[in-house]
N, C-alpha and C positions, 0 to 999 in steps of 0.2 A: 170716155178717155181711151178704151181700149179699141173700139172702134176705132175710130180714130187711127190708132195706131194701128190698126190691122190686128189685132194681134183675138184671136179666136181661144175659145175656153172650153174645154169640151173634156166631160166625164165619163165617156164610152171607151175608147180606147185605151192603149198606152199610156199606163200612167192615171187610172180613175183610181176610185177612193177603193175599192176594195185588191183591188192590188196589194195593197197595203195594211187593209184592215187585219191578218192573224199578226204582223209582226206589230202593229201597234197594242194587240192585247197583251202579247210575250212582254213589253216595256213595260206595260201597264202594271201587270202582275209582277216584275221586280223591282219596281219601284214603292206598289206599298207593301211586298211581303220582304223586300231584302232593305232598297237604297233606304227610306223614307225612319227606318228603326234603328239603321245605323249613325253610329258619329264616328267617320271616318277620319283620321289624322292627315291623309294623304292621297294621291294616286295612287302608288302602290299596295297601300292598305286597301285600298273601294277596290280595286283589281283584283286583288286576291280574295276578298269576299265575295263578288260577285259572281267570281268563276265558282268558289265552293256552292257560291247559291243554284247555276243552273247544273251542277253535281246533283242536288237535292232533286232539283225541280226534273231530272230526266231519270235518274233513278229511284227516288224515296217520295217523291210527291204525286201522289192519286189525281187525276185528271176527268173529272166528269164527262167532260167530251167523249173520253176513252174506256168508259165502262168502268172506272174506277183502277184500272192500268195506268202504271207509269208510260209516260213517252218510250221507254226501253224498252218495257213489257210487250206492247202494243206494235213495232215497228223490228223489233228483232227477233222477230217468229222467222221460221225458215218459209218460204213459199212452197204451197203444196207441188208436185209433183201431177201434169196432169197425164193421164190415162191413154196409150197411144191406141190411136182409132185401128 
């Protein structure tokens, strides 16, 4: 059918799966660490938890990825100074 229609699918460039793959982990993890344990009354209730949760999750939540560093830890070092020749 696609054929057909011309229409080509292709997972090498613009737009393949890992484009995508860290911000589908980031959903992944507030979904069973935040959304999935709450009982939200509202939009504005799920809003305002959600925002306290990626609080936690860039300041207070250890990241293996990162040496055991928060996101903040890890990313708001100052950049060294290099050495002029």
């Amino acid at each position: 059918m696609l054929k057909a229609a011309e229409i080509a699918i292709s997972m090498d460039g613009k737009g393949a799966w890992r484009d995508n793959v860290f911000v589908e982990r980031l959903w992944r993890t507030v979904k069973y660490e935040e959304v999935y344990l709450r009982a939200y009354t509202g939009v504005s209730e799920a809003r305002a938890s959600i925002s306290r949760y990626f609080g936690f999750y860039n300041r207070t939540r250890p990241h293996s990825s990162l040496g055991g560093q928060t996101p903040d830890q890890a990313y708001d070092q100052p950049m060294p100074i290099p050495a002029a020749a």
